[in-house]
C-alpha positions as CSV (number, residue, x, y, z in Angstrom):
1,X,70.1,81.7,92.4
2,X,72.4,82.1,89.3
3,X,74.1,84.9,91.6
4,X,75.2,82.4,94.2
5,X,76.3,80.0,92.1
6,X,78.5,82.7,90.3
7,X,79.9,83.7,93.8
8,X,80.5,80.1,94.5
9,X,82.5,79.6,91.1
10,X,84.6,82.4,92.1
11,X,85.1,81.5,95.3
12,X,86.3,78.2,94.2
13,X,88.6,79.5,91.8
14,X,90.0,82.3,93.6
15,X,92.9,80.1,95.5
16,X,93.7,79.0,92.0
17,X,94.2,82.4,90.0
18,X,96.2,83.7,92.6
19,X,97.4,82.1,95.3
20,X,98.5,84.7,97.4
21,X,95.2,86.3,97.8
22,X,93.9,82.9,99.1
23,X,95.0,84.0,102.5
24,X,94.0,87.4,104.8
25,X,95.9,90.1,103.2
26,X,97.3,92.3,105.8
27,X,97.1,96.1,104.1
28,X,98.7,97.5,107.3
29,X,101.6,95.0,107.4
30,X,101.9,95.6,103.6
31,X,102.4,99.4,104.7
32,X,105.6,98.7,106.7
33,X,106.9,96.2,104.2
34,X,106.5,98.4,102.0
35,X,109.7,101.0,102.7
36,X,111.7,98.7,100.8
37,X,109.7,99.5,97.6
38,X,109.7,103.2,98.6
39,X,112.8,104.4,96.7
40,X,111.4,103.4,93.1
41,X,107.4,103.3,94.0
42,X,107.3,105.2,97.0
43,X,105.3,104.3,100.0
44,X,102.5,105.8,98.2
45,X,102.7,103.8,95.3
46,X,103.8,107.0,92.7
47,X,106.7,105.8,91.3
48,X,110.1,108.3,91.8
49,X,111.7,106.9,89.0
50,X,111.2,107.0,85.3
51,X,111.3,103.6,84.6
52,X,109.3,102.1,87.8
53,X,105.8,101.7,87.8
54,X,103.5,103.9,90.0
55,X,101.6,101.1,91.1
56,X,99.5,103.0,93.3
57,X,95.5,101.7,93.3
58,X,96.1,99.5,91.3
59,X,93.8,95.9,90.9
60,X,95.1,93.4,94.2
61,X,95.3,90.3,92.2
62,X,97.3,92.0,89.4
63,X,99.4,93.2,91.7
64,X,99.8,89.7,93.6
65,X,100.5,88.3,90.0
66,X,103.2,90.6,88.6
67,X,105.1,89.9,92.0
68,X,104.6,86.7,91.9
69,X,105.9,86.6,88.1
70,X,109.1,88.5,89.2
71,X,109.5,86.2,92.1
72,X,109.1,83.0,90.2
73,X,111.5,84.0,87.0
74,X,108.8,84.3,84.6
75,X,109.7,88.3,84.6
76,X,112.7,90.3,84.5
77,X,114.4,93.0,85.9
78,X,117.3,93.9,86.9
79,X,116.3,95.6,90.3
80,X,112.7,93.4,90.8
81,X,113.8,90.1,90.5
82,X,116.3,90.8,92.9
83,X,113.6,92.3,95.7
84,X,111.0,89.6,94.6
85,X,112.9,86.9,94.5
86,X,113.2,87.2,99.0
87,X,108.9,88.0,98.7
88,X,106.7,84.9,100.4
89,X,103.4,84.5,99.6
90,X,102.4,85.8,102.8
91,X,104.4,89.4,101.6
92,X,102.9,89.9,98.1
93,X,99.5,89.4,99.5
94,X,100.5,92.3,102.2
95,X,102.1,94.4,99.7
96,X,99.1,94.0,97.4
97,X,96.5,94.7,100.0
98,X,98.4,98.2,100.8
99,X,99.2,99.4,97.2
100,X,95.4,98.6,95.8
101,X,94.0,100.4,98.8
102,X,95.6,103.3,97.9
103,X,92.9,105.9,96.7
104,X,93.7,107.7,93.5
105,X,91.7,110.5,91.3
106,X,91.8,110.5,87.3
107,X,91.6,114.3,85.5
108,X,90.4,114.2,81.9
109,X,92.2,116.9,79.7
110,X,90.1,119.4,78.6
């Protein structure tokens, strides 16, 4: 019982924490959208650049947040706000589906 009331809360609260994720995320769409992200992140999410993020497999809703935080003015970059600032809803959540499917491996040093 306590588990579906913990599923319930969270599915509640979802649309809330990050609106974009409230509807279908489209991973495939997010693929195609992607190629203007390409030449800092590249299309598979390992950034080409030394001061962008490599954002591949990375967590959906953070993601979906930082997007919508560089949409919205809350934060800045020079090259970011300018992309984000164009993204609907309806793209983050495509964009975030695509880069947080992307599978990635860790190797520990030795």
């Amino acid at each position: 019982m306590p588990a579906i009331l913990c599923a319930a809360a969270i599915t509640i609260a979802a649309p809330g924490l990050a609106p974009g994720l409230a509807q279908a995320a489209d991973a495939a769409a997010g693929r195609d959208k992607a190629k203007v992200c390409r030449a800092c992140h590249g299309l598979d999410g390992v950034a080409r650049l030394p001061n962008a993020a490599t954002i591949a497999g990375e967590n959906e809703l953070y993601l979906v947040k930082q997007l919508e935080a560089f949409r919205d003015g809350e934060r800045q970059d020079p090259q970011m706000s300018i992309i984000a600032e164009k993204l609907s809803d309806e793209d983050i959540a495509d964009l975030a589906a695509w880069y947080s499917s992307i599978k990635i491996t860790v190797e520990m040093p030795e």
